[in-house]
C-alpha positions in Angstrom: -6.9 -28.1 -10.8 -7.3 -24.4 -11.6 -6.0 -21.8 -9.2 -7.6 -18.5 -8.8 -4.9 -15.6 -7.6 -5.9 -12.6 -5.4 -3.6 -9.7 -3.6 -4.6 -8.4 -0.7 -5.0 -4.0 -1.6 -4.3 -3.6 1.8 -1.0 -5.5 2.9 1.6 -5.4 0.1 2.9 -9.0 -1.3 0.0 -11.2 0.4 -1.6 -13.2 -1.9 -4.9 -15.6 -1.5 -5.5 -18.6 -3.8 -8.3 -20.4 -3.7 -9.8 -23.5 -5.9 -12.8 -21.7 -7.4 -13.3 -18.1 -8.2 -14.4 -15.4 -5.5 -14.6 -18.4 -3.1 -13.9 -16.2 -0.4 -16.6 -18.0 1.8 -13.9 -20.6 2.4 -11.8 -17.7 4.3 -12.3 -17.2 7.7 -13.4 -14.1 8.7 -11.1 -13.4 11.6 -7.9 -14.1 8.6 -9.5 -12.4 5.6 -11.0 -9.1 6.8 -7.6 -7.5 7.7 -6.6 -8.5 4.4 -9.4 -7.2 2.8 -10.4 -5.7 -0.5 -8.7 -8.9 -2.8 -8.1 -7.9 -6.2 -8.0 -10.7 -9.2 -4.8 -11.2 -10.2 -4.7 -14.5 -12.3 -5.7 -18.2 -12.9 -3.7 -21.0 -13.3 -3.7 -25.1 -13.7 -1.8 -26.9 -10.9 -0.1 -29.9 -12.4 1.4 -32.3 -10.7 5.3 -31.2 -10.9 4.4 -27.5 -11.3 7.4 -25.2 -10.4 6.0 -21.7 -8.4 7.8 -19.0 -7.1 7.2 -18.4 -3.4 5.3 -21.7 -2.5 5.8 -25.5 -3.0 3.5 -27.0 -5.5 2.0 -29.8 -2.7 1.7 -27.2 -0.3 0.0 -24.9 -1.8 -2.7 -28.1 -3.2 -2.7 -29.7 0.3 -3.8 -26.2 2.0 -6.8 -25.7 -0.9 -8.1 -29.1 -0.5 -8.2 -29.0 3.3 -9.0 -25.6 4.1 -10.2 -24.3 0.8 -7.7 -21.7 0.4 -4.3 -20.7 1.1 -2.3 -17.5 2.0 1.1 -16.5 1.1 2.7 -13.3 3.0 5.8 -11.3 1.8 9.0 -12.5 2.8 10.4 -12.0 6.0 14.0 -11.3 7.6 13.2 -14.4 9.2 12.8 -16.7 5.8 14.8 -19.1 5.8 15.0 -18.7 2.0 16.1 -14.3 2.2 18.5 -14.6 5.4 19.4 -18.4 6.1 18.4 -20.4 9.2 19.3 -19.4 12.6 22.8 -20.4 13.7 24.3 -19.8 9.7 27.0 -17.8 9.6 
């Protein structure tokens, strides 16, 4: 399936993909317009077993065929994956 990559101009390390390109009609409003202006970063095929950097494969399909598109913010303090679960230590 090909995957069509877009960062958000206005908050740094938020990323949209969606299934088709400039299918920003599959975005609600109320989510996308704080986001807004998207700029094109790239395209992609998502194979099955495909390794990504910030999201899981089966996430990232599952979100774009149920709600067309998916969103991936920076990291937070909070990650799990940057500072460990709550109670590590």
């Amino acid at each position: 399936m090909p995957v069509f990559v877009y960062k958000s101009l206005r908050k740094p390390d938020t990323y949209l993909y969606l299934p088709k390109a400039d299918a920003f009609a599959s975005l609600p409003e109320t989510v996308g317009a704080p986001l807004q202006p998207w700029q094109f970063v790239l395209e992609f095929e998502l194979t099955a077993g495909r390794r990504l950097a910030r999201v899981d494969a089966g996430v990232l399909q599952a979100n774009l065929h149920t709600h067309g598109f998916h969103l991936q913010f920076p990291p937070s303090v909070l990650d799990p994956l940057v500072a460990g679960g709550v109670g590590d230590g």
